[in-house]
N, C-alpha and C positions, 0 to 999 in steps of 0.2 A: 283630521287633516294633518295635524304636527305629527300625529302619531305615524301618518305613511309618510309623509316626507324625511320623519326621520329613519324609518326601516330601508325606504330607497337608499337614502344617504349612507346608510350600512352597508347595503349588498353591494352599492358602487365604490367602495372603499375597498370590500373584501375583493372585488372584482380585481380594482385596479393593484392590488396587493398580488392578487394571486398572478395575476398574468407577466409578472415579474421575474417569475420561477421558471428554469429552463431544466429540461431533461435530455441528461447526459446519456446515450444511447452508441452501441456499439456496429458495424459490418456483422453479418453474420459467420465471421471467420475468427473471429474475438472475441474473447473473455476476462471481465477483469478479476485479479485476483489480490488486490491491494486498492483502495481508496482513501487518499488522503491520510495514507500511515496506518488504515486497517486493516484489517481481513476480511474482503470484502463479504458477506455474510447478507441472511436476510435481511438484517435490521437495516441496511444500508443501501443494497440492492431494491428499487421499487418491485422491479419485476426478474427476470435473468438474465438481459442485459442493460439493466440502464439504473439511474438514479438523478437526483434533482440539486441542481443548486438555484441560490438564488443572489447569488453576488457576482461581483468581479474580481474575487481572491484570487491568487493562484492557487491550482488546485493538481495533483497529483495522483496518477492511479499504474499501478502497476497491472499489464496484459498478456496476455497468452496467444498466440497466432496456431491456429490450428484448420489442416485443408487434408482433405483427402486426393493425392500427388499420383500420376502416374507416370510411370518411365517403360516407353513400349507397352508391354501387353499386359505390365503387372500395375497395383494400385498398393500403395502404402499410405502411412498414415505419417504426415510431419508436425512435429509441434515445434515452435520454438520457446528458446528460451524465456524467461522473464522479461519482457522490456518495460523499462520505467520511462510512463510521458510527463512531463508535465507542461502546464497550460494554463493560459488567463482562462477565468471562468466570465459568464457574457450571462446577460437574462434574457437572451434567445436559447432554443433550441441547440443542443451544441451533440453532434457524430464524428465518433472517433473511428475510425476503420483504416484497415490495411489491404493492400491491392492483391486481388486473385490470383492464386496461386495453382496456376494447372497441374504441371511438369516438376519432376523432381529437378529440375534447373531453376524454374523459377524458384523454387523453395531452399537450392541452395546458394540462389545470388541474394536473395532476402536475408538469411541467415547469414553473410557475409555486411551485407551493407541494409538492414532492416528501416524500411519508411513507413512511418507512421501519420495519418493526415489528423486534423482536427478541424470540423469547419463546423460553422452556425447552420442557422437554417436558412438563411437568407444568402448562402455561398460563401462567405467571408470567411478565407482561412487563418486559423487562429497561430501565435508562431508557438513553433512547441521546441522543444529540449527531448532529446531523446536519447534510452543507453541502456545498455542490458546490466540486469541485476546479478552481480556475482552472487551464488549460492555456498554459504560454506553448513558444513555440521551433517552427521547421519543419515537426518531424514530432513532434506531441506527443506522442504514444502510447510513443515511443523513450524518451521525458524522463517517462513518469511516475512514476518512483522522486524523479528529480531536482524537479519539481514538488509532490510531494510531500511529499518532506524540506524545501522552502523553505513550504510552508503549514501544518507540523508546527510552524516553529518562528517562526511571524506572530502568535501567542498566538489563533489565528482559535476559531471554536466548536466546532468537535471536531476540535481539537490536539492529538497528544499530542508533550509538547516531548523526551519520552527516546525518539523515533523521530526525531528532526530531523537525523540524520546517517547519511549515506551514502558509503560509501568509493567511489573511482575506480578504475577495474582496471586504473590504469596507472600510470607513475611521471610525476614531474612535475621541473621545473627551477625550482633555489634559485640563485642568486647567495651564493660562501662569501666570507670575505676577500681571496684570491688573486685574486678577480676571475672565475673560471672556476665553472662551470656546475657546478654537483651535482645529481645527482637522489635523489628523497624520495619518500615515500608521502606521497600528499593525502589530507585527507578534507574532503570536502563538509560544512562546517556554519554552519547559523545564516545570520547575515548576513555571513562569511565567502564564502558560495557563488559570489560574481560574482569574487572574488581568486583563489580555486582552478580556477574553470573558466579563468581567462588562465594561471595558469602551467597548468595540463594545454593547453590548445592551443599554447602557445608552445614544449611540450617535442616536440608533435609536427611541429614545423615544421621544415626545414631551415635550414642556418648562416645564408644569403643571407638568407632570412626572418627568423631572428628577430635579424638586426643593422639589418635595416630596420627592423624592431618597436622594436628598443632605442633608435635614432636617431627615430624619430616622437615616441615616449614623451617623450626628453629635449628636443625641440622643442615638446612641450606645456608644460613650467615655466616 
């Protein structure tokens, strides 16, 4: 008998634990491509569009708006930009979605003035922050972690400044006393970011390269 009373008392725990957890789900016109300062990825993603929280953080995801637009008789394709929401998190069910976009009007008044809704499951609209992600660098898409973590930490209008740092998956070079080259873990932060990306490319350089780098440098003073 203790023996079921205490298994019950288990599964009504895990019960009430689990029913706490709410999943973050998108319109089918959305895609996110950034959560909470990641890239959004399988390990993150439950399924392709949603994922779980189980708090009342604020939480942040960077989305994509994509409709297939017609104007008269032809049909294109609109994506927009980046937009970055963020949003209290709830342990209800919580959808993010953006309103239908038929006509290439509606997709270029969206692109001019972009609304993003956030509501529970129980209708409750969440209040959001919303703004599009400047892209800078080659290949943006590559940098959107890194474009992100610098617009997290611009105080811009849906910032959040405790996602403003992203680590590098590589080691970087310090100059110690001796004069000779050490290497460190960098992290990307703040307005740091432009000091750290030179030593991470300079550790990836060869000797030749970076005594030309260190001779340029000292020709700048």
């Amino acid at each position: 008998m203790k023996f079921r009373l205490a298994t019950l008392t288990a599964v009504a725990l895990f019960a009430s634990s689990t029913s706490f957890a709410g999943v973050v789900t998108t319109s089918s016109n959305l895609d996110f491509l950034a959560i909470d300062g990641q890239k959004a990825s399988k390990s993150l993603l439950k399924d392709v569009r949603s994922f779980t929280i189980n708090d009342n953080n604020t939480h942040q995801v960077v989305v994509r708006v994509s409709e297939i637009v017609r104007e008269g008789s032809d049909r294109s394709l609109f994506e927009s930009d980046p937009i970055v929401v963020t949003f209290q998190g709830s342990n209800e069910d919580i959808q993010i979605s953006a309103p239908h976009l038929g006509t290439d009007r509606d997709a270029e008044q969206f692109k001019q003035n972009p609304s993003i809704t956030v509501k529970t499951a129980s209708g409750k609209a969440l209040t959001v922050k919303q703004d599009y992600l400047k892209q800078e660098g080659f290949l943006p898409g590559v940098n959107l972690v890194e474009n992100l973590s610098e617009y997290n930490s611009s105080g811009a209008v849906a910032a959040v400044p405790a996602l403003a740092t992203a680590t590098l998956p590589a080691t970087v070079a310090t100059v110690g006393t001796n004069g000779k080259v050490q290497k460190g873990k960098v992290t990307v932060q703040g307005e740091n970011a432009a000091e750290q990306m030179l030593q991470y490319w300079y550790q990836q350089a060869d000797k030749e390269t970076q005594q030309r780098f260190l001779n340029w440098v000292k020709n700048q003073k």
